[in-house]
C-alpha positions as MATLAB code, in Angstrom:
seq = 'XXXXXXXXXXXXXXXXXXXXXXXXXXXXXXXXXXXXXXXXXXXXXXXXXXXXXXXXXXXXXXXXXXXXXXXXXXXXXXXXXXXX';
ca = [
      85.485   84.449   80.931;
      88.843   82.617   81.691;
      91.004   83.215   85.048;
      93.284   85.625   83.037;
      90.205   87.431   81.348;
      89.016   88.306   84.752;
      92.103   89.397   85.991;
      92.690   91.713   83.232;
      89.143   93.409   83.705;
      90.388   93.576   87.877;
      93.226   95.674   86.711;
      92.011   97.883   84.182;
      94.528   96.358   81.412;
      92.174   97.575   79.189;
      92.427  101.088   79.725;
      96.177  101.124   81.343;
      98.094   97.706   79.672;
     100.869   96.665   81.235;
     100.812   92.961   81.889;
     101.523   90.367   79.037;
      99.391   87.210   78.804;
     102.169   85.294   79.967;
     102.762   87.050   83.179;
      99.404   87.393   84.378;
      99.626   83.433   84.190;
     102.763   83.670   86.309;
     101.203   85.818   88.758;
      97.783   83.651   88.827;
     100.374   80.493   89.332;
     102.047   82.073   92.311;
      99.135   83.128   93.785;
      97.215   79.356   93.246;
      95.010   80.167   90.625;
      93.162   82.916   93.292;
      92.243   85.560   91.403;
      91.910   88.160   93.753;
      95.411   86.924   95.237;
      96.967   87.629   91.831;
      95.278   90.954   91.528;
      96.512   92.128   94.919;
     100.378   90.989   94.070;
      99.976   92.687   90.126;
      98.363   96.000   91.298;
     101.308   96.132   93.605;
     103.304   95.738   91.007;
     101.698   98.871   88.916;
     101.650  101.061   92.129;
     105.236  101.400   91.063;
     106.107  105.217   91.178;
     105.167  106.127   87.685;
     105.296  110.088   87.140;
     106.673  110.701   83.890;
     108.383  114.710   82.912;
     109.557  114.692   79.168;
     110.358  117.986   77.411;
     108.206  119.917   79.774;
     105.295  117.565   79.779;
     104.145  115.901   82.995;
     102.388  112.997   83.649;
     101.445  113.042   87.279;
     102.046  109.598   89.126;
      98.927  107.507   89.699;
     100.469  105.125   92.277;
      98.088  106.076   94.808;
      94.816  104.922   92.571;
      96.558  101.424   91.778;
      97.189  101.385   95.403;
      93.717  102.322   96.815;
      92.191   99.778   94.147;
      95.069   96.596   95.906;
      93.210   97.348   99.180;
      90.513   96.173   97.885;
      92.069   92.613   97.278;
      94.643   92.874   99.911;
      94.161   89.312  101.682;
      93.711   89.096  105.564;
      96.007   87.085  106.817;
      93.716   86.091  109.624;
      94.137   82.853  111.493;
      92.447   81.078  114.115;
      93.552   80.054  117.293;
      93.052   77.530  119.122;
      92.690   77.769  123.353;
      95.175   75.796  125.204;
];
């Protein structure tokens, strides 16, 4: 399975699209071909508030889920230091 083929199994696409081809590439390119980079920065991205009300029908927003799943590639941002 390619770089984008993983990504899109990271982020559910299958179940909830939302992502074209094209910018999953984007997002793997800014993020330096890491996958787990790119899945941090698009899950982000569909944490977006998303409730949805329409003729009396409600959708409820699922921002936290998308959010609770980034955590789990959220990178560290740990460095080392050196003594002086």
């Amino acid at each position: 399975m390619d770089a984008v083929g993983k990504l899109r199994v990271i982020l559910r696409e299958k179940d909830v699209p939302f992502f074209t081809d094209d910018e999953l590439i984007l997002q793997l390119e800014r993020a330096g071909n890491d996958i787990d980079l790119a899945a941090y920065h698009c899950l982000i991205i569909k944490a977006e508030e998303c409730s949805l009300n329409v003729s009396g029908l409600t959708i409820a927003d699922s921002h936290a889920y998308w959010l609770r799943l980034a955590s789990m590639y959220r990178p560290n941002c740990t460095t080392v230091r050196r003594g002086g």
